[in-house]
Backbone bond lengths (Angstrom), bond angles and torsions (degrees), N, CA, C in turn:
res aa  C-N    CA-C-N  psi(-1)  N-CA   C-N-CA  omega(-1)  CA-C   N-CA-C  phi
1 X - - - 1.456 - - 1.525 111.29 -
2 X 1.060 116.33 -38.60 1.722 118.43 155.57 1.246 134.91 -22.11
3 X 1.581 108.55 -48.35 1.530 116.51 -166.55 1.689 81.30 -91.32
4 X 0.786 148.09 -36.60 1.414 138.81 164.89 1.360 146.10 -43.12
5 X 1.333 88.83 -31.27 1.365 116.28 166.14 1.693 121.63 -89.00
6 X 1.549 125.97 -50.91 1.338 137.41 141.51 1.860 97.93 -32.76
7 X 0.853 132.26 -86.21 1.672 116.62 -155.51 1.764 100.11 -61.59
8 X 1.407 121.38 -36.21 1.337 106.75 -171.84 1.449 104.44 -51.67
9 X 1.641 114.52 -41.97 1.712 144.37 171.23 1.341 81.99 -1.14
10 X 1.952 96.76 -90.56 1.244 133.34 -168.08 1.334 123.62 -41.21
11 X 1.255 119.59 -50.99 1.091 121.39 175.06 1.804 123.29 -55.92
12 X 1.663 103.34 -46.46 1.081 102.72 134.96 1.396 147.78 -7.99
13 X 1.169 126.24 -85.13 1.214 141.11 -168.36 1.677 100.26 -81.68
14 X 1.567 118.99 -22.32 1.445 109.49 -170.27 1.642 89.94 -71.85
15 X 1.213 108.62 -41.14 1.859 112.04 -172.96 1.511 115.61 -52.82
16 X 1.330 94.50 -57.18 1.808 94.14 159.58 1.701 112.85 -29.17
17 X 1.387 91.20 -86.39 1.687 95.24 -172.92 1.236 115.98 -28.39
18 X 1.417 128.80 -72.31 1.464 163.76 -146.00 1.750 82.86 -60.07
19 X 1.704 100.95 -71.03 1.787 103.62 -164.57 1.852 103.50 -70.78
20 X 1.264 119.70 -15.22 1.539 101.04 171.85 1.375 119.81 -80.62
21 X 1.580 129.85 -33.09 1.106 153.87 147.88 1.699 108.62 -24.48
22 X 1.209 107.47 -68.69 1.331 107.35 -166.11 1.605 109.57 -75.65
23 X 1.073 99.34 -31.51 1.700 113.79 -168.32 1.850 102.33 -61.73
24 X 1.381 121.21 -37.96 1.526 152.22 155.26 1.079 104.47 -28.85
25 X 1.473 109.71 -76.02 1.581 109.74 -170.15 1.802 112.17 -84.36
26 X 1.051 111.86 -24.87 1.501 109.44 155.83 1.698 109.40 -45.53
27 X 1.515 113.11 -63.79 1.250 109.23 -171.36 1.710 135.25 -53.49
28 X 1.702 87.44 -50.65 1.945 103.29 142.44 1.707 123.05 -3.36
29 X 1.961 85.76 -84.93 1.783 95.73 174.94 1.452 122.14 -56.83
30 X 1.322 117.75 -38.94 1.619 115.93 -165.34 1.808 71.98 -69.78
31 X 1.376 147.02 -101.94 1.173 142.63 -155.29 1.482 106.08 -22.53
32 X 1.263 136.61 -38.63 1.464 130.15 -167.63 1.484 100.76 -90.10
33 X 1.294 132.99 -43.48 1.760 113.85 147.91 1.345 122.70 -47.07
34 X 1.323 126.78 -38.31 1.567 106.23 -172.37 1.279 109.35 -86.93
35 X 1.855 127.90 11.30 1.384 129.94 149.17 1.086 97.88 -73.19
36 X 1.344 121.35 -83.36 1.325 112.39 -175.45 1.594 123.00 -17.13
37 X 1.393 118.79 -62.70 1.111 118.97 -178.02 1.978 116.75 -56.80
38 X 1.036 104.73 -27.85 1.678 117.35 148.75 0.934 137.41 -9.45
39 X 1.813 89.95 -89.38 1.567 122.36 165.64 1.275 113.68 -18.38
40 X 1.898 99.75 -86.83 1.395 140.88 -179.77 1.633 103.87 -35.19
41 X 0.981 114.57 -67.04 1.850 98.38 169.80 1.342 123.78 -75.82
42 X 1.201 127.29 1.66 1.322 136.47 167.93 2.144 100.88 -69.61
43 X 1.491 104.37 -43.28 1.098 118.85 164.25 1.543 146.42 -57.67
44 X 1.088 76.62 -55.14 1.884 97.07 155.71 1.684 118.10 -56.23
45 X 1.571 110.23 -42.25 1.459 118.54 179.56 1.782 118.18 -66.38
46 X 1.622 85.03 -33.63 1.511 91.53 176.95 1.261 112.81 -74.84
47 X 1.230 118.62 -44.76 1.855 122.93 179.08 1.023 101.42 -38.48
48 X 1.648 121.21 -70.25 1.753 135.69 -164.38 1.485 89.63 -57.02
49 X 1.091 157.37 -34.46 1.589 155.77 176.65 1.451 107.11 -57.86
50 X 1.397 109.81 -48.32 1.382 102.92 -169.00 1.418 98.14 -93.53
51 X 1.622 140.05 -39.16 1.119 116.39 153.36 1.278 137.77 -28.75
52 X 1.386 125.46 -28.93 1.589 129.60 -171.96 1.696 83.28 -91.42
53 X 1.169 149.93 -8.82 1.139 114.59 -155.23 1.585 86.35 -128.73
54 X 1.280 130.38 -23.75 1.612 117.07 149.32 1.600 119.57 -51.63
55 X 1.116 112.41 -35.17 1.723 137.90 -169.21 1.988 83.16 -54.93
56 X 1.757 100.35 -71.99 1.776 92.97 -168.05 1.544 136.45 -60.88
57 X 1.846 87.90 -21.66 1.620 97.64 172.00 1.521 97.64 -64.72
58 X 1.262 112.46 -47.60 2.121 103.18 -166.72 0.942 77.97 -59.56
59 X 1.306 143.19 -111.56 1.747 141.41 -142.51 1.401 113.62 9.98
60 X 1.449 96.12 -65.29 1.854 111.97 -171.29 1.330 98.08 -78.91
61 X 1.370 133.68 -27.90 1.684 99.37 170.46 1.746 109.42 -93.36
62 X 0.952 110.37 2.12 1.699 98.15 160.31 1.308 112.49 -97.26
63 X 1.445 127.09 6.35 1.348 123.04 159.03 1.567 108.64 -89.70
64 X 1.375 114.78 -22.18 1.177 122.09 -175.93 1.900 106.93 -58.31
65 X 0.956 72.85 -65.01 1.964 126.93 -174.72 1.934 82.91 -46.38
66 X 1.133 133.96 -70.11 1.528 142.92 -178.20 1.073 102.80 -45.22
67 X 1.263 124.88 -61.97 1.717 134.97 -176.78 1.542 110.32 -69.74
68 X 1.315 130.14 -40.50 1.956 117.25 152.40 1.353 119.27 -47.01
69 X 1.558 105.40 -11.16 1.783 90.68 -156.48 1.392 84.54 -107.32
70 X 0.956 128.62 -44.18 1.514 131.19 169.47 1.455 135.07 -27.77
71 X 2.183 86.36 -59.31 1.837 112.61 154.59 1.491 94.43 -48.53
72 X 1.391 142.88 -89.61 1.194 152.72 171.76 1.643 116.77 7.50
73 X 1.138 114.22 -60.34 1.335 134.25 -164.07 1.377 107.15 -88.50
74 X 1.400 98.39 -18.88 1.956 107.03 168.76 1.622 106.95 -90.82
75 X 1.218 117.43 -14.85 1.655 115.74 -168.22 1.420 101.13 86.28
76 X 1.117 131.39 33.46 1.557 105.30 177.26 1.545 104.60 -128.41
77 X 1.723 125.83 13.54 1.093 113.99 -166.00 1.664 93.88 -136.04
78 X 1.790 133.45 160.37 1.452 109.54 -177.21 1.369 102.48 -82.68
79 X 1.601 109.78 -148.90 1.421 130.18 -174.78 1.492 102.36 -82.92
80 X 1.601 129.20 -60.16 1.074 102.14 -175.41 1.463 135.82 -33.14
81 X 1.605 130.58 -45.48 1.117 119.58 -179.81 1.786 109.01 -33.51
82 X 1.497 131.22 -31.97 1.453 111.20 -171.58 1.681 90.64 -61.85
83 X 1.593 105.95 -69.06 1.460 96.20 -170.08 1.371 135.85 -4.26
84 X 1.169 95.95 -60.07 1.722 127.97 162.68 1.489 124.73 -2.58
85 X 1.674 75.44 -82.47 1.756 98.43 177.36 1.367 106.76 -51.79
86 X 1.609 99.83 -62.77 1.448 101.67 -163.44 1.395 134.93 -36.71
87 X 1.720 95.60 -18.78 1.220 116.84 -153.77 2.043 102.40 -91.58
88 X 1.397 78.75 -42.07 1.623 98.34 170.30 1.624 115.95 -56.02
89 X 1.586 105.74 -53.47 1.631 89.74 -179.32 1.594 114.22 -60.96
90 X 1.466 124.08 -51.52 1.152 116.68 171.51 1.423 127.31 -57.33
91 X 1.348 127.66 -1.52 1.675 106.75 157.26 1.558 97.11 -115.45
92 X 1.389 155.48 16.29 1.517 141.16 91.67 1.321 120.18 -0.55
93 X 1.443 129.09 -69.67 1.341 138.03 -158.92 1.814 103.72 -81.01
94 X 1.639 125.86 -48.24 0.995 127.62 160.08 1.497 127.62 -53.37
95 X 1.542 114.84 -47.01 1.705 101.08 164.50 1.353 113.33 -64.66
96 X 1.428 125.68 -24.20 1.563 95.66 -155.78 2.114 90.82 -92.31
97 X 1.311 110.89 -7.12 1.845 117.79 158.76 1.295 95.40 -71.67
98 X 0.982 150.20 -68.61 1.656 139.77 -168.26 2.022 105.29 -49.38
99 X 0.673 103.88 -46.82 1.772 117.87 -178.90 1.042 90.64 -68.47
100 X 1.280 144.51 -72.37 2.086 134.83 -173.17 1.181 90.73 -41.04
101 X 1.066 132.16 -66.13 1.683 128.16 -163.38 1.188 109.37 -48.34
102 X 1.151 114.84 -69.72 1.332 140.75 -150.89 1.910 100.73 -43.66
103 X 1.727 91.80 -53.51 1.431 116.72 -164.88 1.889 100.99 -70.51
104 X 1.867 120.08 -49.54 1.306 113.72 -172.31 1.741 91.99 -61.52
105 X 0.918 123.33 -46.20 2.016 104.55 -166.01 1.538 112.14 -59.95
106 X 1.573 114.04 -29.72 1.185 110.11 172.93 1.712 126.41 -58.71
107 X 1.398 96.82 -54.86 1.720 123.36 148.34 1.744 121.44 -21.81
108 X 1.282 79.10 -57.38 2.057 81.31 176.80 1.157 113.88 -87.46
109 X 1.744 129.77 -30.11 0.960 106.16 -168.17 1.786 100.43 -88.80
110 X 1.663 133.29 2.84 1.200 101.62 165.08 1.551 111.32 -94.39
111 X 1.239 100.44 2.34 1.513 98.58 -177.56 1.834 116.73 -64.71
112 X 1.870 97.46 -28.60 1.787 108.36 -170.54 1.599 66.31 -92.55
113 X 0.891 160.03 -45.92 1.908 134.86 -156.43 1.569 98.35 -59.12
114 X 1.322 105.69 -47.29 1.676 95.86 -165.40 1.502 116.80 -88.68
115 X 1.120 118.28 -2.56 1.705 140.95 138.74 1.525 118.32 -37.25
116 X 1.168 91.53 -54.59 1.752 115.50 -173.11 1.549 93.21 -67.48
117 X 1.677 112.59 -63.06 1.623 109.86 -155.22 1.575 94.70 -61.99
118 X 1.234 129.85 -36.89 1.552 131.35 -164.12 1.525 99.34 -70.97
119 X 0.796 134.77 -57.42 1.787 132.03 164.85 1.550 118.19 -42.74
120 X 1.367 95.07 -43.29 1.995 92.08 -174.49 2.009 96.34 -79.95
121 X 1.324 130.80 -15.77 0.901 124.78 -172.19 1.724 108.95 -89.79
122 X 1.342 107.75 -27.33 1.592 123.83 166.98 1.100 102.55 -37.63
123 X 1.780 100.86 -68.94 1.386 99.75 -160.65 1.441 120.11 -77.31
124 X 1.652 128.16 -17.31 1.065 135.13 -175.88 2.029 95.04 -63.60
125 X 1.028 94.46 -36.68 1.971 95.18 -172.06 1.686 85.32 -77.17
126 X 0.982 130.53 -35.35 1.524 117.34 -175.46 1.508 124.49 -69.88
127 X 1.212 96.59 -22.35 1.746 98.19 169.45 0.736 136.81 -115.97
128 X 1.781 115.11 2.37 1.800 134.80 151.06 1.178 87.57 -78.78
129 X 1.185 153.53 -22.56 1.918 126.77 176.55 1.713 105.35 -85.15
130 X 1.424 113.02 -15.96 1.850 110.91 163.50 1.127 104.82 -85.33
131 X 1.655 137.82 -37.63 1.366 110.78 168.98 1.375 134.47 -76.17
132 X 1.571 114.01 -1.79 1.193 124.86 166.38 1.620 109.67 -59.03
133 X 1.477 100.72 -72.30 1.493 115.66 -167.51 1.615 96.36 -49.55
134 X 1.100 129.43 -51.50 1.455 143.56 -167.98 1.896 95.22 -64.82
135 X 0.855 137.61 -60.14 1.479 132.58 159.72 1.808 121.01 -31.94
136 X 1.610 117.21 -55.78 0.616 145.13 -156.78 2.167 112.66 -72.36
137 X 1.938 89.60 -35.59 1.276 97.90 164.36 0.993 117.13 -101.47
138 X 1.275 134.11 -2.22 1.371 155.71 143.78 1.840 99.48 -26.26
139 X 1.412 82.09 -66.58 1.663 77.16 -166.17 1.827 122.98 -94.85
140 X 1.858 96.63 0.37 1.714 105.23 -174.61 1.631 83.69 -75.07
141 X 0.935 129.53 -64.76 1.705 124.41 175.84 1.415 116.47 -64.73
142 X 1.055 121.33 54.44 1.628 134.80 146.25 1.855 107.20 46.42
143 X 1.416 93.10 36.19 1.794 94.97 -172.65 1.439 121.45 -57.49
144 X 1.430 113.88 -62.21 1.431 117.77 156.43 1.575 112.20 -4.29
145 X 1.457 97.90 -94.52 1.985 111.52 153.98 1.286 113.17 -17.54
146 X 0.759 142.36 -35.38 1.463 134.94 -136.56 1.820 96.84 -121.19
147 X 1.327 100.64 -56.22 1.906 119.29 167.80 1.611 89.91 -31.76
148 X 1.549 104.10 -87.39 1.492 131.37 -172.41 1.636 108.11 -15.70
149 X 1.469 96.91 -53.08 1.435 102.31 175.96 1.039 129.02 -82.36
150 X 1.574 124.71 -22.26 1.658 122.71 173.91 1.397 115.46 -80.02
151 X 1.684 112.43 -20.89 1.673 105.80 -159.74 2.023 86.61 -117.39
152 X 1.291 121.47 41.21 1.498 129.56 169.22 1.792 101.21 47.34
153 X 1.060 110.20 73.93 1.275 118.83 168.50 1.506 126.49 -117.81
């Protein structure tokens, strides 16, 4: 019943190792997604930055753009100014479609990051509860004891 008890020891303590080990590098990844997930809104913040700052240049050319049409409407300015506009609302309507885009991929991809960290964190709790149990028979079979005694202690 001895040698039964010594390998349960062992077995023991290999579980320890094995589930603290793994539980480690589980924890690692969930941390290397929630950089990731970082990044990705670090990204998003910048877009909305440069959106606000395309946003003020249009301003001033539709004030521009207001004041030709105005000249216009007095006779003192030609036809192109309509061109103009026209030209203005349609790349208006295309940046602020480039920006939806821009912004949903940012969106999803931290959405699969924090997918990712919630899985690597699963498993990090999943293999500190094997090195628990693995500790735990470690010590219901008197391993300590048992070490002490195999390696002349």
């Amino acid at each position: 019943m001895a040698i039964v008890g010594a390998i349960a020891a062992v077995a023991g303590a290999g579980a320890a190792v094995y589930g603290t080990t793994q539980s480690v590098k589980a924890q690692k990844r969930a941390a290397n997604a929630q950089i990731g997930i970082a990044r990705e809104q670090q990204q998003q913040q910048e877009a909305s930055y440069r959106r606000q700052q395309r946003a003020s240049v249009r301003e001033a050319q539709i004030r521009r753009a207001q004041g030709m049409a105005t000249a216009q409407a007095t006779g003192v300015a030609g036809s192109s100014v309509s061109g103009g506009g026209v030209a203005s609302i349609g790349s208006q309507a295309g940046s602020a479609l480039g920006f939806g885009s821009q912004l949903s991929g940012l969106s999803s991809n931290i959405t699969n990051l924090g997918i990712s960290a919630s899985g690597f964190q699963q498993q990090a709790n999943m293999f500190s509860g094997i090195a628990q149990i693995g500790g735990n028979v470690f010590q219901a079979f008197n391993g300590p004891a048992r070490l002490q005694t195999m390696f002349g202690g």
